[in-house]
C-alpha positions in Angstrom: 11.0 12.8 2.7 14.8 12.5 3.5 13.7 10.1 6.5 11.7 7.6 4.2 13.7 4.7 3.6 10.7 2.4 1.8 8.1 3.0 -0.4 4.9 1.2 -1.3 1.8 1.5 -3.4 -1.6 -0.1 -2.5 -5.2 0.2 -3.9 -6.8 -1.9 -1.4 -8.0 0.7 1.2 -8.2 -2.1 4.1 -4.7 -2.7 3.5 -3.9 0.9 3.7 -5.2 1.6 6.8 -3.3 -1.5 8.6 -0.4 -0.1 6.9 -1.0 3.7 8.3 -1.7 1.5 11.8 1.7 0.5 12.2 3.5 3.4 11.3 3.2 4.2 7.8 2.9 7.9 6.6 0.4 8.6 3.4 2.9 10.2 0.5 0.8 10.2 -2.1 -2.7 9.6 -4.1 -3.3 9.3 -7.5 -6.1 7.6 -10.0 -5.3 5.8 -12.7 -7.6 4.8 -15.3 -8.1 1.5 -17.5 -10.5 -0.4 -19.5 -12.7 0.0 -22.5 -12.5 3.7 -24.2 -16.2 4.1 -23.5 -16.6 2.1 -20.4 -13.6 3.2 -17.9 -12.8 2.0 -14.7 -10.8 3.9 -11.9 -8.3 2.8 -9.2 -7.1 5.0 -6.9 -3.7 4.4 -5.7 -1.8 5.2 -2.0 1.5 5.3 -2.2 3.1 5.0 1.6 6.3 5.4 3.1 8.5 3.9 6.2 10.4 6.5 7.8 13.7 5.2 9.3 13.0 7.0 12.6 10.2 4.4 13.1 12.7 1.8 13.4 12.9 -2.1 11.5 10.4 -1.7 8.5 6.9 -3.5 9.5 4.4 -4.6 7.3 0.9 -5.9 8.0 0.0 -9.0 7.3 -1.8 -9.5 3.6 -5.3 -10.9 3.4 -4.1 -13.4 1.5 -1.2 -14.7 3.6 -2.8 -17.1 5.1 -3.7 -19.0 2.0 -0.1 -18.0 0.4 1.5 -20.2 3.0 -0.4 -23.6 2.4 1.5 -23.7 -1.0 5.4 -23.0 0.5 
């Protein structure tokens, strides 16, 4: 943990795994809970971290990039 010199948290499990692809090393996982009292809904959450022995920080590109772009 002394090496990790970035931290990130992602739900999206595609995501994830392009993050784990390029380097990234699975901290954590953890649910968290939300909606209606009687109707709940789960998310589970990754949290990922970038150890500075891997070198410059990389990140994948998002699956909304693309689109982000046409509006900068």
């Amino acid at each position: 943990m002394k090496d990790i010199i970035e931290v990130f948290q992602e739900t999206d499990i595609d995501m994830v795994n392009k993050y784990l692809n390029l380097g990234w090393t699975l901290l954590s996982l953890h649910t968290t809970e939300y909606g209606h009292p009687v109707e709940r809904h789960q998310n589970t959450v990754f949290t990922l971290g970038w150890s500075k022995m891997n070198g410059d920080i990389q990140k994948p590109k998002g699956k909304y990039d693309d689109i982000a772009n046409k509006f900068v």
